[in-house]
C-alpha positions in Angstrom: 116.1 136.7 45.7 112.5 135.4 44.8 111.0 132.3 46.1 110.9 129.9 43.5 108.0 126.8 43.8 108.5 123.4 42.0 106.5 120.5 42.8 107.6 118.0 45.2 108.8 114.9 43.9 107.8 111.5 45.0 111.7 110.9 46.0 111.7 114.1 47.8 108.3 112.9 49.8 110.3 109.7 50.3 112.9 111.2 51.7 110.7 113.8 53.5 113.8 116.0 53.9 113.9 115.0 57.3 114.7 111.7 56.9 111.6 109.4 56.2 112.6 105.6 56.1 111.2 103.8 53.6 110.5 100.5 55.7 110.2 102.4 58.8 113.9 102.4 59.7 113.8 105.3 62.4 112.9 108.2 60.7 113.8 111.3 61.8 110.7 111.7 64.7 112.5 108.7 66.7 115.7 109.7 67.4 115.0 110.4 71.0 111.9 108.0 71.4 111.5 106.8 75.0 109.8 103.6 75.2 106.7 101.7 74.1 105.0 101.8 77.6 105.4 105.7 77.3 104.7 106.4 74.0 101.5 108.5 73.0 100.9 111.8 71.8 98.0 112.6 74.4 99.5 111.4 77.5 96.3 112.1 80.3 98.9 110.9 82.7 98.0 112.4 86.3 101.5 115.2 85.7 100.1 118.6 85.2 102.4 120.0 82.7 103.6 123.2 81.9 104.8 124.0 78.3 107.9 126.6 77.1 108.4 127.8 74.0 112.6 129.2 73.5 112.4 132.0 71.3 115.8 132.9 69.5 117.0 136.6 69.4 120.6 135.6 68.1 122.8 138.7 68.1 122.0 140.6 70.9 118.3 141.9 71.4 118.7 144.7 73.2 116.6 146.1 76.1 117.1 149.3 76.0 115.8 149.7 72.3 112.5 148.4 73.6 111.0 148.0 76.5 113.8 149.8 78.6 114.5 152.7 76.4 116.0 156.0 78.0 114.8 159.6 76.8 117.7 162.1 76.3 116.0 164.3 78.8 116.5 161.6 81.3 120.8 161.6 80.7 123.4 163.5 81.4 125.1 161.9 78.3 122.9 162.1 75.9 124.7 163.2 73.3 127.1 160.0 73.2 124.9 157.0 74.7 122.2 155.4 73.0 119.4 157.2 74.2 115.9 158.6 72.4 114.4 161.2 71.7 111.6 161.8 74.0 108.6 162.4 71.5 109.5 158.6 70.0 110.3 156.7 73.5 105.9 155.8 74.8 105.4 155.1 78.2 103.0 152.3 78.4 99.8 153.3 80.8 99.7 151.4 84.0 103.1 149.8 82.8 106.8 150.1 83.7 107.5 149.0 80.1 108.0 151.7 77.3 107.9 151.5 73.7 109.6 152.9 70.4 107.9 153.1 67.6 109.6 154.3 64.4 109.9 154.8 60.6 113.3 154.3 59.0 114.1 155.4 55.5 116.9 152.7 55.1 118.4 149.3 57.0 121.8 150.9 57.3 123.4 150.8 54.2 120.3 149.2 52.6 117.9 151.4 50.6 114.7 149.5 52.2 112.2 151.5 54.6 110.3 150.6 57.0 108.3 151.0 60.2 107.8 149.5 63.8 105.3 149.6 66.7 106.4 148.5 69.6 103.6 149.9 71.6 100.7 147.3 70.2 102.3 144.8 71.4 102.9 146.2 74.8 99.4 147.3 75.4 97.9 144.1 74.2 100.4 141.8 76.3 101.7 143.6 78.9 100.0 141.7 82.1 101.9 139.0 80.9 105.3 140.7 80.2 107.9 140.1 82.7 111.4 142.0 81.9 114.4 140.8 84.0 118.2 142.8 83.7 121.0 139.9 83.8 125.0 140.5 82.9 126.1 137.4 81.5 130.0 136.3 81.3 130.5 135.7 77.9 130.1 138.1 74.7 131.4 135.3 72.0 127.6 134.2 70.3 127.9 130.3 70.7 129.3 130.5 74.6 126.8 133.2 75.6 124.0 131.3 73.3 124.9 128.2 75.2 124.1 130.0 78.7 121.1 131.4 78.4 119.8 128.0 77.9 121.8 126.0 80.7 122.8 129.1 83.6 126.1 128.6 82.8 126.1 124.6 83.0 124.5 125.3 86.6 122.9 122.0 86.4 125.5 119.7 84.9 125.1 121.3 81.7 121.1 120.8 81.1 119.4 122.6 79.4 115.7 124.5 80.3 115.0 123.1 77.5 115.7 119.2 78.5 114.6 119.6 82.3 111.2 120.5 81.0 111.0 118.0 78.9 112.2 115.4 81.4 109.9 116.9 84.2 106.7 117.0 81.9 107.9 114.7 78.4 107.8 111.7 79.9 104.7 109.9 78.2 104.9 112.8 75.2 106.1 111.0 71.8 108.6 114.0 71.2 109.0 116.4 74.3 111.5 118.3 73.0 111.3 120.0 69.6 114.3 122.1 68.4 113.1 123.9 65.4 115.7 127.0 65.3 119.1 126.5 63.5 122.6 127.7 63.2 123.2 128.6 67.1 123.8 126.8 70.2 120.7 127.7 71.8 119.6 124.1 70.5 122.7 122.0 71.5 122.4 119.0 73.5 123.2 119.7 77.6 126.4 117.3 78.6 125.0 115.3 81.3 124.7 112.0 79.6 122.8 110.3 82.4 119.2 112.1 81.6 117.0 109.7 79.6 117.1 110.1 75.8 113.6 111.5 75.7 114.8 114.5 76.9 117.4 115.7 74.3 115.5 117.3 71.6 115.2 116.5 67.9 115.9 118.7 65.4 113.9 119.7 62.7 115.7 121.9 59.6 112.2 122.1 57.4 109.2 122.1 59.4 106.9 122.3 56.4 107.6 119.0 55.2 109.6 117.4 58.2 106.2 115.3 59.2 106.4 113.0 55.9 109.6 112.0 58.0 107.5 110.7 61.3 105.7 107.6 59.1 107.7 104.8 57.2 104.8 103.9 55.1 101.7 106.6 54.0 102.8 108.6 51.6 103.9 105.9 49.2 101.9 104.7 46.8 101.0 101.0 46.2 102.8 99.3 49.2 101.2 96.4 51.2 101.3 98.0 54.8 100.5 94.2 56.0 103.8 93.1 53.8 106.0 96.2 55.4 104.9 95.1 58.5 106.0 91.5 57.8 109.2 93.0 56.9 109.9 94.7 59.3 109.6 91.8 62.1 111.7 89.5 59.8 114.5 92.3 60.3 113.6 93.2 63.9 113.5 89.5 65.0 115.0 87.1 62.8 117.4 89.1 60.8 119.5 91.6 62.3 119.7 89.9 66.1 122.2 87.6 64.4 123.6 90.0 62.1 127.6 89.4 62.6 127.9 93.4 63.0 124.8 92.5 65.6 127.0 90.5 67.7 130.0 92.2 67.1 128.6 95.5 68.6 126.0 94.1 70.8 127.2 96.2 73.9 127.5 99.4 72.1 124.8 102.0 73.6 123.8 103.9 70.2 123.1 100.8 68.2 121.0 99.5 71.2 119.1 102.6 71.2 118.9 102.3 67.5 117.2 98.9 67.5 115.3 99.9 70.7 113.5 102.4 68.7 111.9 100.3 66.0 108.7 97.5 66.6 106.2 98.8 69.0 107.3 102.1 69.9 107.6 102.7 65.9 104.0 101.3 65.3 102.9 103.8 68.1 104.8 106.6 66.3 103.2 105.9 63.4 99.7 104.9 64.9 99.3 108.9 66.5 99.1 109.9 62.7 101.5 113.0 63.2 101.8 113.1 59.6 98.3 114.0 59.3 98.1 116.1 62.4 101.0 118.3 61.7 100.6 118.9 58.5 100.8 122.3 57.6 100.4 122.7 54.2 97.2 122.1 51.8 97.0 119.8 49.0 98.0 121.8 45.9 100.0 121.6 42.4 103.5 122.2 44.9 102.1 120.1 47.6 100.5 117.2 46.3 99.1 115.7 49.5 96.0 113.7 47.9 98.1 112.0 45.2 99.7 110.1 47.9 97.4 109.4 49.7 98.2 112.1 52.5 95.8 115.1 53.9 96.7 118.2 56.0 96.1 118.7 59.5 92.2 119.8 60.7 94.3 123.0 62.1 96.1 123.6 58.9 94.3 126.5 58.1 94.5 127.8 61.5 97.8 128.2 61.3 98.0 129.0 58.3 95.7 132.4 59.1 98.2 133.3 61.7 101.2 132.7 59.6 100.4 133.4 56.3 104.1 133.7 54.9 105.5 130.4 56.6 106.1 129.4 53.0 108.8 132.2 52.5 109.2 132.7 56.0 111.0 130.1 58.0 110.5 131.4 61.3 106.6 131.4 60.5 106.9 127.9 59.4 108.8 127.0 63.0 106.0 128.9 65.2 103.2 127.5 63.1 104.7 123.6 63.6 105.4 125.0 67.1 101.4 125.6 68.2 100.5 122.0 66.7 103.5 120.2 68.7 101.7 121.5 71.7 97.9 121.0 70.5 98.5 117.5 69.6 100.2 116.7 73.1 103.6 115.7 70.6 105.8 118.0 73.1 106.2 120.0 76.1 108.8 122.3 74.4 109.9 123.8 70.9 112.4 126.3 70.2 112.1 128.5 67.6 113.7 131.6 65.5 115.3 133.3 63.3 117.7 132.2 60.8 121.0 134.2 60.7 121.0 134.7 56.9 118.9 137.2 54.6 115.8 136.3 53.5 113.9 138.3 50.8 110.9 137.6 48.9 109.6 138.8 46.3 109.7 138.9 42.2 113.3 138.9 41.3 113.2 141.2 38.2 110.9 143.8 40.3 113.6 144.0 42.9 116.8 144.3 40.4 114.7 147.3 38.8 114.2 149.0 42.0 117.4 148.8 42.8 118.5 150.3 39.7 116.2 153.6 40.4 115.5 155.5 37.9 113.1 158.1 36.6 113.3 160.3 39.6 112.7 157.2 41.2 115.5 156.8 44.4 116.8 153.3 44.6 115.6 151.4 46.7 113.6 147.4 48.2 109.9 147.0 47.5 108.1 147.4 50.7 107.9 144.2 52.4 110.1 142.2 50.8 112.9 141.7 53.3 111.5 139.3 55.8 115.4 138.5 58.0 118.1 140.7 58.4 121.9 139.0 57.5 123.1 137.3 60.6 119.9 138.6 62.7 120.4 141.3 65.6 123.9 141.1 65.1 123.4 142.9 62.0 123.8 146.2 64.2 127.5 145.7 63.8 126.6 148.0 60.4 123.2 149.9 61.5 122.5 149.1 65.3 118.9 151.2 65.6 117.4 150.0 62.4 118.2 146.3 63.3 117.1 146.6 67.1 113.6 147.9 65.7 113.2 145.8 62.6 114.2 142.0 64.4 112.3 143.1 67.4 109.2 143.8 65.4 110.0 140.1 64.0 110.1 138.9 67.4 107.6 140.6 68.9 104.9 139.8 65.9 105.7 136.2 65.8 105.1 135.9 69.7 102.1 137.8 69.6 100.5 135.2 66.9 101.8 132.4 68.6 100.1 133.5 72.3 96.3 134.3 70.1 97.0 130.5 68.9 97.8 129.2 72.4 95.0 131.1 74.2 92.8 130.1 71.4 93.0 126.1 72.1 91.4 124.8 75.3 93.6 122.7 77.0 91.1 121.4 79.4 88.1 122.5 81.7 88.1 126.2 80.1 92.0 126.7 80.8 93.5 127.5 77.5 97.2 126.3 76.4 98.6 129.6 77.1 97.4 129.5 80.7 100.6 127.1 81.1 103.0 128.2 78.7 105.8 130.5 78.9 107.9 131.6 76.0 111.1 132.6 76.6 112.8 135.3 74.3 116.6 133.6 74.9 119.5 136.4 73.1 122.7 136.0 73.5 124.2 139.4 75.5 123.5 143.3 74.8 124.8 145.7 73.0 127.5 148.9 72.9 125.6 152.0 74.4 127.8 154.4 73.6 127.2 156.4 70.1 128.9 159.2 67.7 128.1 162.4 69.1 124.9 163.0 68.1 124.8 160.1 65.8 120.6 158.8 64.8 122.5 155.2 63.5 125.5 154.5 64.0 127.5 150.2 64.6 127.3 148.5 68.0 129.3 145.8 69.5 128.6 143.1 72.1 128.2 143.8 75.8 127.8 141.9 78.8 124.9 143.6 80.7 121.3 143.2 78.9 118.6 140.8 80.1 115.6 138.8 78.9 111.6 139.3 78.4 109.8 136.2 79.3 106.0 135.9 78.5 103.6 134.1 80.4 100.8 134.0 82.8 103.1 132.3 85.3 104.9 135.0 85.2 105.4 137.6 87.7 103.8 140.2 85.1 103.9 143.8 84.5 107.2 143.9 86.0 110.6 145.2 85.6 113.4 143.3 87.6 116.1 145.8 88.1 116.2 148.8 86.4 119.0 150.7 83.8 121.1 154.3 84.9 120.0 156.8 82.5 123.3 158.3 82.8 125.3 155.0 81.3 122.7 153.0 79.7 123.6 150.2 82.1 121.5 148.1 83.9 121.3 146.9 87.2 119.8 143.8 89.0 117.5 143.0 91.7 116.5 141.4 94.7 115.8 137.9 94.2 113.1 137.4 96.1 111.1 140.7 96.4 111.9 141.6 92.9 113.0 145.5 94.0 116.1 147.2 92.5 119.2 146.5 93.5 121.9 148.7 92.2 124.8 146.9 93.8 124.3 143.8 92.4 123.6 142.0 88.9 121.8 138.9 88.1 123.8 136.1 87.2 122.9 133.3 84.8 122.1 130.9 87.2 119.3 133.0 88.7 117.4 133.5 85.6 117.6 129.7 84.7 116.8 129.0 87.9 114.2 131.4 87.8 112.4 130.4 84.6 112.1 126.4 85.6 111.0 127.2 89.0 108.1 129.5 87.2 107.2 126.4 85.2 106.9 124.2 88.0 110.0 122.0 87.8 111.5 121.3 91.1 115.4 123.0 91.0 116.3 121.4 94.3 118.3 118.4 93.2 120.6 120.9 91.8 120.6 123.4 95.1 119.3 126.1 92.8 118.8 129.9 94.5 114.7 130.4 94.9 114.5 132.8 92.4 110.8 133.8 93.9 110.4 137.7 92.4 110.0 136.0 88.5 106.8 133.5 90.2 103.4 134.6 89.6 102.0 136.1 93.4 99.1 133.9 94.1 
């Protein structure tokens, strides 16, 4: 249960977890590389781009234990829906969004307690809070995962994800950056004929996953000049008229393969990204200076904001995240949480606590559980607890990731976050009804839900559609004034139509519906 250190080996920064290549072959930065002509990491190409951050809810993040939560006063069914008291449901001021803030005594069957406070959040972000009610088709996780992030293969199975990075990515060494793991909200879209640049790499350990994007620094004594040497014997002399060369000369993956390394390699390499991205200081566990290696100049930036992303790996993926978009590396990272526990924290300490005592109850250290088992589809066991604790987790992370963004200029006193949206993607909603009377009680999976986006290009402050006190259910809304509609739903097509057209990226190819209530009014 703790978080053991150890020092990193010089294998292990070798093999930078991610897949460095010792002699530069393709590490794992380049598996998506575009071109040599494209290739650099600040582009000042004449696109304006737009920048989306996919943040995971995996399990079902439900609306209506946040920002759409119903006081029993409101229903006639209180007693068996899942529905608040009215003392703990906040209406924010000058806001249709409300709020639940919370202290538990337990995580279901878990002795741990904690608290939440929704309502911070709201107040500080709401102008650029845009709810939207959908009902999706699909309440198994890895179908309904995989259509929040492509409308239901509306486009020939892109993903948002992949049309942003080919609208904006072009000229970006990585454009898309998938950082989450374990769900299909980072599979590759099926239509083959985008360009590789646009599927995204992924990354399982952020921390050390830069050692990965440079063949050479980082091991000591080598001749960089002889490496180089090497490398254009093998590019040039040796492996054209290899006999598995010749044999496989017309097979696409190998040409990509071999496409990859020479110049757009030494461009790769030449941007520094093992440098720039960083994260970690040198130190006893991190031993940066011995070989030859230093930490980003925003490491400690990030490091202020996420101050747990050694335990944490969530705060590890945002932190890498903000730098991906600061350095110009991407237009788009997705990020979030993992579906297994994570607890930190001394070992012995916990086992003791556990064991109670004394008078003492039994019970978890304040603090020390960071990731609910299997994420918001923990409420199978204690639905309210989960809704408020991986909400807080969701909620916190985006809130440190927007002060990052609006933090960093991106240019003539527009700030990063002026462009970016970040997308909290879930897979479907919850069960709403409850035992009689019941404060926590197990949920199941449900069609109807919807999705907060953030971002000023967002239409902000703003509901689209609405929920029936009465069944906990909600309804949809007119697609291009935004007003309630409670004969209709939103599909999945609308919101991923909705969500590129808001970042600039023209749907018309694909005879998208103009989705014009989620754009910013200007």
């Amino acid at each position: 249960m703790s978080n053991k250190t150890s020092k990193i080996t010089r294998r292990q920064i070798l093999r930078g977890i991610g897949g460095a290549g010792l002699l530069g072959l393709a590490g794992a930065g380049l598996s998506q590389w575009k071109g040599a002509s494209k290739a650099h990491s600040n582009p000042g190409s004449n696109v304006d781009p737009k920048f989306l951050i996919v943040l995971t809810a995996s399990g079902g993040a439900s609306l209506i234990d946040s920002f759409l939560a119903i006081r029993e006063s409101e229903s006639a069914n209180a007693s068996v829906l899942n529905v608040y008291p009215d003392k703990m449901v906040t209406q924010i001021d000058g806001s249709p969004f409300r709020a639940l803030d919370q202290k538990f005594s337990r995580l279901g069957q878990v002795p741990y307690a904690f608290e939440t406070v929704q309502s911070s959040f709201l107040k500080k972000h709401k102008q650029d809070m845009m709810v939207v009610t959908q009902t999706g088709s699909s309440v198994t996780h890895d179908i309904a995962q995989r259509r929040s992030v492509t409308g239901n293969e509306i486009w020939s199975g892109r993903t948002l994800q992949e049309m942003v990075a080919y609208t904006y990515g072009e000229s970006y060494a990585l454009p898309n950056v998938l950082l989450a793991t374990g769900t299909n909200f980072i599979e590759h879209g099926t239509d083959s004929s985008l360009p590789d640049y646009c599927f995204g790499e992924k990354v399982t350990n952020p921390g050390i996953w830069p050692l990965s994007l440079d063949g050479t620094k980082g091991v000591t004594k080598i001749d960089a000049e002889l490496i180089r040497q090497v490398r254009l014997l093998r590019n040039e002399s040796i492996d054209p008229h290899s006999r598995f060369t010749k044999l496989y000369s017309k097979n696409s993956l190998l040409n990509r393969w071999m496409g990859m390394r020479g110049t757009p390699l030494r461009k790769l390499e030449n941007q520094d990204l093992i440098t720039k991205l960083m994260m970690y200081p040198d130190s006893e566990k991190f031993p940066l200076k011995k070989y030859g290696l230093s930490s980003s100049p925003s490491a400690a930036l990030v490091r202020e904001k996420f101050p747990r992303m050694e335990v944490d790996p969530l705060e590890a993926q945002a932190a890498l995240a903000f730098l991906l978009l600061k350095f110009r590396v991407s237009v788009t990272a997705t990020i979030g949480p993992r579906l297994d526990l994570v607890i930190h924290g001394d070992e012995e300490t916990i086992k003791q606590s556990l064991k109670g005592g004394a008078g003492s109850p039994k019970s978890i250290p304040a603090g020390s559980i960071i990731n609910t088992p299997i994420a918001f589809d923990f409420c199978h066991q204690a639905h309210r607890g989960t809704q408020a604790f991986m909400w807080d987790r969701i909620l916190t992370t985006a809130d440190r990731l927007i002060d990052l963004l609006k933090s960093e200029e991106y240019e003539n006193g527009e700030s990063f976050w002026d462009r970016t949206m970040i997308y909290i993607a879930t897979d479907f909603g919850r069960s709403r009804k409850r035992p009689s009377g019941a404060i926590e009680f197990g949920s199941s999976h449900n069609l109807n839900n919807g999705f907060l986006i953030l971002s000023p290009l967002v239409n902000g402050n703003k509901v689209l559609g609405g929920v029936d006190p009465d069944t906990a259910m909600t309804y949809g809304w007119d697609l291009q004034t935004g007003a309630p509609d409670k004969g209709r739903h939103a599909e999945e097509k609308e919101i991923f139509a909705g969500i590129l057209q808001a970042l600039g990226v023209d749907t018309s190819p694909a005879k998208l519906p103009d989705v014009r209530a989620m754009r910013k009014k200007v």
